[in-house]
N, C-alpha and C positions, 0 to 999 in steps of 0.2 A: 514315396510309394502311394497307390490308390488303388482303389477298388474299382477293376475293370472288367467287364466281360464282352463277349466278344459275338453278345445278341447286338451291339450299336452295327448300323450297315448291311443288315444281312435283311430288311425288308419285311421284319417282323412288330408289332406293335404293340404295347404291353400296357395294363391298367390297373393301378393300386391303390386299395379302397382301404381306411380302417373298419367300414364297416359292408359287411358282406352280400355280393348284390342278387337279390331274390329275381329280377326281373328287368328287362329293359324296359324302361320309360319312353315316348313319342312326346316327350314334353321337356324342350330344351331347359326350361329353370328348376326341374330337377336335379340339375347338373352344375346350380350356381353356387354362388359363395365368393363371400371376402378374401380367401387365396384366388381366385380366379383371377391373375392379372390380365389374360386377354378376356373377359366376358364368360359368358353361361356357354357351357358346352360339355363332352364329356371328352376330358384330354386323354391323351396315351405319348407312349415313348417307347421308339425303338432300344432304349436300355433298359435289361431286364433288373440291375441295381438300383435303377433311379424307382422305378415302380413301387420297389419292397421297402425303400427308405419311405417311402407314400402310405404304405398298408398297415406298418404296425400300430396296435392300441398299444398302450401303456400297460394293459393290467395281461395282457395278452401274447404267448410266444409264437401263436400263428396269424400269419398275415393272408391277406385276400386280395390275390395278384393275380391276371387274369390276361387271357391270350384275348387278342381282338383282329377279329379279321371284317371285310366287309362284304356283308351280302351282292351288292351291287355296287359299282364301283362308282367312285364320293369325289366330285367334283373340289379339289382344296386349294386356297389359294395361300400364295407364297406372301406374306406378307413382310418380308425381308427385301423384296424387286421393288426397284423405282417405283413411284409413286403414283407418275403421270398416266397409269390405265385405271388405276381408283378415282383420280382425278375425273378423269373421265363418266366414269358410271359415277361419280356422284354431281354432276350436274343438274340430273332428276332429282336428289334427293332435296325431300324438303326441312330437311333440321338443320335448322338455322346454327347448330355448335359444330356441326362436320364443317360446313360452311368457313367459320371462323378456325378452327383447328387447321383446315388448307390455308388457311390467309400467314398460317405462322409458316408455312414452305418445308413442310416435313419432307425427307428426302423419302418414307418409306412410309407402310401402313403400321409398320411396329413400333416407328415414332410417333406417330397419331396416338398409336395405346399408351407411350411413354407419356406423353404428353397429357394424356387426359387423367394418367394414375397423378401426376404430378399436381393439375388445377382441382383432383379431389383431396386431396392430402391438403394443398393449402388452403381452400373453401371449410376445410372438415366435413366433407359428405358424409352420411353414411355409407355403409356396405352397398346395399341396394341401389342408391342412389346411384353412384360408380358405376355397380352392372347396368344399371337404363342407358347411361352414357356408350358402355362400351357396344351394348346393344345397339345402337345408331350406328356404329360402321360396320359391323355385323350386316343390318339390313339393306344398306346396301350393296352388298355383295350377296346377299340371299336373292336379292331381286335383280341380281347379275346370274343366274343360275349356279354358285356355288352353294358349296352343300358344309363350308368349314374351311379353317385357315390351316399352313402351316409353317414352324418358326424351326431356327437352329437353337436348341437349349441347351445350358450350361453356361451361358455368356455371363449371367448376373450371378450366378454366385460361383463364379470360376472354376465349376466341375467340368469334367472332360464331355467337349459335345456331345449331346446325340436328338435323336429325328421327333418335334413333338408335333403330331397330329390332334385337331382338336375338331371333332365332328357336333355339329346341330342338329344331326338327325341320327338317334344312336338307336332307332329301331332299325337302321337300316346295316347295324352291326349283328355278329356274331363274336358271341367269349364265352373263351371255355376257362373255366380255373383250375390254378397250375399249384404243384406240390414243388417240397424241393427243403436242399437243406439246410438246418437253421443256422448255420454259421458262414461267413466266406470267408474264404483264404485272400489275403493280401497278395496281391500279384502286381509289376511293374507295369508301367505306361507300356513297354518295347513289349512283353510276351503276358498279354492277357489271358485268363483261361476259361473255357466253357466252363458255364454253371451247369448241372446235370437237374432236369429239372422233366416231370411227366405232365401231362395232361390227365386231367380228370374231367368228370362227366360235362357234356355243353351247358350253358343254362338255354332255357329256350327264351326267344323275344316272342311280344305279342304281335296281334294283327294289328297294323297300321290303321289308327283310328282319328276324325279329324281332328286337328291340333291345335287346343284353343289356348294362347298366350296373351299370358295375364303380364303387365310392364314392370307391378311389383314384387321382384325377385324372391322367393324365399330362401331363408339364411339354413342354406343347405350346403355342407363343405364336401366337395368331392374331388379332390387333387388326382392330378395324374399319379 
């Protein structure tokens, strides 16, 4: 038995924070940190479970879970799809480690990220370090006009799939945060059941102001 609800598929995107968000940021490494296994971004997931397992403090029974829709619609790439149109846009790029990461023939972009968690782990980078890494295939897709990636999750730690969107530009979202109740019911894979869950007031984003990114990450955790 597991914990299913039946927000996975229905086209909705969900962000669960332990600590409660006053404001959108126009500034991608706000949204970095050591869990980040694809890079600096601010994730979500279309499962409203996976979210809340994301939000809770320890000393705390309410959690800060939060509907995300998008202002303007977010150009995201599939980084699960063959390889060879990455390949492609990174012929411009001049970092010399995307370079050598192609040379290992990853079949996808999600192996690329697989691959470079893997030469930090045995280097022993730091946290940071990692995220400048993953930020190199990041920018070349930002400078392919994508605005953020998107993966099938649940694969690594063998929870039931659902949809993770991970946007770069999170002024260009709208979240509203959601209420709900503090226990769930145990329900089967075959008949999952609605979470009952309401909307509370929007928070507002600010005006989109220029975006000045600095390489070195601050050690800021924000899980989907």
């Amino acid at each position: 038995r597991a914990t299913l609800l039946t927000t996975r598929g229905q086209g909705q995107q969900y962000h669960g924070t332990k600590t409660p968000i006053k404001g959108m940021s126009d500034n991608i490494y706000d949204y970095a940190g050591e869990q980040n296994i694809f890079g600096p971004g601010f994730y979500t997931t279309d499962a409203l479970d996976i979210a809340i397992g994301y939000s809770k403090p320890k000393k705390s029974k309410q959690a800060s879970v939060y509907s995300v829709n998008e202002k303007t619609p977010q150009k995201l790439y599939d980084i699960e799809k063959p390889v060879a149109e990455f390949e492609k846009m990174a012929e411009k790029s001049s970092s010399q480690f995307i370079k050598e990461m192609l040379e290992e023939k990853p079949k996808s972009v999600r192996e690329i990220y697989d691959n470079i968690a893997d030469y930090a782990e045995a280097e022993g980078l730091a946290g940071y370090e990692a995220q400048e890494l993953f930020d190199d295939v990041a920018d070349v897709l930002r400078k392919n006009g994508y605005d953020g990636i998107t993966h099938r999750g649940g694969l690594i730690a063998n929870n039931p799939e659902h949809k993770v969107k991970i946007y770069w530009n999170p002024e260009n979202l709208e979240i509203q945060q959601m209420s709900y109740p503090k226990k769930f019911q145990e329900v089967s894979k075959v008949k999952p059941v609605e979470l009952p869950a309401t909307l509370t007031k929007a928070i507002d984003t600010p005006k989109k102001v220029e975006q000045k990114v600095e390489k070195k990450v601050e050690q800021k955790v924000t899980p989907p």
